[in-house]
C-alpha positions as CSV (number, residue, x, y, z in Angstrom):
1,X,0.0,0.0,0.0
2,X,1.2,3.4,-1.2
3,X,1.6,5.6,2.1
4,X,2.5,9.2,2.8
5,X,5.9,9.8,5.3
6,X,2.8,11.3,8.0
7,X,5.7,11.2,11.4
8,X,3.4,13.6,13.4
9,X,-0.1,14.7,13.6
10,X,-0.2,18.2,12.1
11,X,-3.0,19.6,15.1
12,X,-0.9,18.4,18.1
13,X,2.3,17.3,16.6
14,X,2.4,14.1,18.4
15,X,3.4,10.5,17.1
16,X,1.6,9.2,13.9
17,X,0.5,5.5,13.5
18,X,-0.8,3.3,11.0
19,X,-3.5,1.4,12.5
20,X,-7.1,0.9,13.0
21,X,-9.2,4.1,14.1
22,X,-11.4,3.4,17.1
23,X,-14.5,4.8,15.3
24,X,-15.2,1.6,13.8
25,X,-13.4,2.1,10.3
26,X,-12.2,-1.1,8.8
27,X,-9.2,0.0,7.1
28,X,-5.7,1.1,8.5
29,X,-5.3,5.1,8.8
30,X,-2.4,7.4,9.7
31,X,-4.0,8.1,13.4
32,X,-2.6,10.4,16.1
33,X,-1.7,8.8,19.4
34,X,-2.7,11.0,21.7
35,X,-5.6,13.4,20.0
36,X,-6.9,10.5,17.6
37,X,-7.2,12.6,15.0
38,X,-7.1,10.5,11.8
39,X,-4.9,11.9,8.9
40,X,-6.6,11.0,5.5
41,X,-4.5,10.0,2.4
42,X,-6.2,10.3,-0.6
43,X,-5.2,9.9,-4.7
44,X,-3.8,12.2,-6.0
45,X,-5.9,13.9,-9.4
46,X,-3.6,14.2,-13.0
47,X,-6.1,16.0,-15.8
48,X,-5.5,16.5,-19.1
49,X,-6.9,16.3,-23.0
50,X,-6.6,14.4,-26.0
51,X,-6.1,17.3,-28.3
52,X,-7.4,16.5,-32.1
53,X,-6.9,18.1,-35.0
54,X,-8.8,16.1,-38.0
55,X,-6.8,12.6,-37.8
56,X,-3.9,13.6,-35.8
57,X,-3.7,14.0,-32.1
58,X,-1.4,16.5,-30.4
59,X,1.3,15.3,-28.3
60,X,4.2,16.9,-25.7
61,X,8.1,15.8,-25.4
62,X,8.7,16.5,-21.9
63,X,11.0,18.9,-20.7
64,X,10.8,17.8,-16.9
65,X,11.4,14.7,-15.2
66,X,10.0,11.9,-14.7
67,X,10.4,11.0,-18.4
68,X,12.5,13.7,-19.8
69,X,12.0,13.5,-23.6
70,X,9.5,11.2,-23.6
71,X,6.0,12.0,-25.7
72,X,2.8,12.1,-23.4
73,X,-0.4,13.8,-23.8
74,X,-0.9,17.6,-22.0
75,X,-1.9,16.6,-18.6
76,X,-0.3,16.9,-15.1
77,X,-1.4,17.0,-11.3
78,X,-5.0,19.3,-10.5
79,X,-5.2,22.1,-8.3
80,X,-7.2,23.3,-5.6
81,X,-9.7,25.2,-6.0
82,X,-10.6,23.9,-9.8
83,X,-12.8,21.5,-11.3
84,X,-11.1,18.2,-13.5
85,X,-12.3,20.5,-16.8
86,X,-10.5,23.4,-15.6
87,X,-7.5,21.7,-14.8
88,X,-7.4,19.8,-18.1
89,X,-7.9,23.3,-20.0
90,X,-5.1,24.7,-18.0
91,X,-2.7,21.7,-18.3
92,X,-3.0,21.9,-22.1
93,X,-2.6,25.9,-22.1
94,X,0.3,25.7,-20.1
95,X,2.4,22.4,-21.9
96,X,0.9,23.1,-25.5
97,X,-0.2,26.4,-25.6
98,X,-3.0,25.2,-28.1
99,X,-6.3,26.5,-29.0
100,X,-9.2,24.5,-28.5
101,X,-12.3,23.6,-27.8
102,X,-13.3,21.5,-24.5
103,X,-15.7,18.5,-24.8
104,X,-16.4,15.4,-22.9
105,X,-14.5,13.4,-20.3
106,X,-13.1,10.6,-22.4
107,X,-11.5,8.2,-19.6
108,X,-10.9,7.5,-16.0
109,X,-8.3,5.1,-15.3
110,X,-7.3,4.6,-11.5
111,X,-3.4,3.7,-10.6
112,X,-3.4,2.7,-7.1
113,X,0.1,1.5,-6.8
114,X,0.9,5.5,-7.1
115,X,-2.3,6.4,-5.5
116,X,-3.5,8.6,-8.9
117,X,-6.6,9.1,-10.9
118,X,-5.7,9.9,-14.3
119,X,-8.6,11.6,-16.1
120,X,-8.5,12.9,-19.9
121,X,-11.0,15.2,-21.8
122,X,-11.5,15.1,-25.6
123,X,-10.2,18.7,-27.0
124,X,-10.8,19.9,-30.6
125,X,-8.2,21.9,-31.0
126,X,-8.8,25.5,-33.0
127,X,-5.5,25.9,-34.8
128,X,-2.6,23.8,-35.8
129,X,0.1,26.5,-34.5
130,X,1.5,25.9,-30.7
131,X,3.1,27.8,-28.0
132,X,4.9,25.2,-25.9
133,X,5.3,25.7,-22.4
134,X,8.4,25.2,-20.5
135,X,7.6,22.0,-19.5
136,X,7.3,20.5,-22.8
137,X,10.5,20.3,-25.6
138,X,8.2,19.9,-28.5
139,X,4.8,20.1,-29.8
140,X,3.8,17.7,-32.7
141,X,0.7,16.5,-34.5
142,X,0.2,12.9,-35.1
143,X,-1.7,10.3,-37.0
144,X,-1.8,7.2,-35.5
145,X,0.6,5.2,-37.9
146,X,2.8,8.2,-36.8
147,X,2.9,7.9,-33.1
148,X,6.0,6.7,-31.6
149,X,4.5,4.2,-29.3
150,X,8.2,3.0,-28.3
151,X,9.2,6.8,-26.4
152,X,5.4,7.3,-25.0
153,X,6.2,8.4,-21.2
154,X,3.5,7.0,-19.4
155,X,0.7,3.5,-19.8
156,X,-2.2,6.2,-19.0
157,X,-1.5,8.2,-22.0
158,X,-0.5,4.7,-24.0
159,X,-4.0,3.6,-23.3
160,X,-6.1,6.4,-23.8
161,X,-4.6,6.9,-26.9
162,X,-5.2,3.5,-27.9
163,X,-8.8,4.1,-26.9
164,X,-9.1,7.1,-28.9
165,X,-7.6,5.8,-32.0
166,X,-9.8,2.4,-31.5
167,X,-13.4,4.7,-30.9
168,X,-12.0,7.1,-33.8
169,X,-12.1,4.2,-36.0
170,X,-15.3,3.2,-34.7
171,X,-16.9,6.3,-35.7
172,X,-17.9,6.7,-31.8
173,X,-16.2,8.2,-29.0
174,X,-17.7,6.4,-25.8
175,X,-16.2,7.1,-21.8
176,X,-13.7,4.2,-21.0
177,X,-12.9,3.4,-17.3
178,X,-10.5,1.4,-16.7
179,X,-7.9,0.4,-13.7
180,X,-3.9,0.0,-14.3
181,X,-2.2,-2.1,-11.8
């Protein structure tokens, strides 16, 4: 199980302990030992788009670790105070600065082992001209012959682009949710 370092309880700063909460809960929490006040950890949220452009989809080289020149979609980790959509739009802004137009959620896919919820919208995109972030090395539109599946950084992005591609050729873009273990 994927834990936070929690040492000490962030109201009293006593002694943190993984164990069972006295309120009944069946599942192992970080719990204080002297105020009992139970510190949740909870997944962490990475939004982001499938930007399309006719055929082709848009994809990022990474200019950051983890991955550093690897091809991904725009995505990266939510922030408070916005909802998955805005976060997506801003993700995409900031990596590809592309033009588009936001439509539905394409896919959920949970990764427990890192404790993450990836979730990707469909974007049309308004103009094949970029303006790259510093996070990203590279913009680059892509059929799907064209993709290079070898240097994609991440499964999430492998299999929602192998979703997109399969619904594209479908002639019907359905919501996929799906777990990666």
């Amino acid at each position: 199980m994927l834990r936070a370092p929690i040492q000490h309880c962030r109201h009293c700063g006593s002694k943190v302990t993984y164990q069972l909460p006295d309120d009944g809960d069946t599942r192992e929490r970080a719990v204080c030992t002297d105020c009992k006040t139970i510190h949740y950890e909870n997944p962490l949220n990475v939004v982001g788009t499938v930007p399309h452009w006719g055929d082709k989809v848009l994809l990022c080289k990474r200019n950051i670790e983890p991955r550093w020149g690897k091809w991904t979609l725009p995505a990266g980790f939510m922030e408070l105070n916005e909802t998955t959509s805005e976060g997506a739009a801003r993700e995409t802004v900031e990596e590809a600065g592309a033009l588009f137009e936001l439509q539905n959620l394409f896919s959920l896919i949970n990764v427990p082992r890192v404790g993450q919820v990836h979730l990707f919208y469909r974007a049309r995109l308004l103009s094949d001209t970029f303006d790259p972030g510093f996070e990203t090395l590279e913009t680059r539109l892509f059929t799907e012959h064209e993709i290079p599946w070898d240097d994609i950084a991440f499964r999430t992005v492998r299999a929602t682009l192998e979703m997109y591609f399969a619904d594209r050729r479908a002639g019907n873009y359905q919501f996929h949710a799906i777990d990666i273990t």
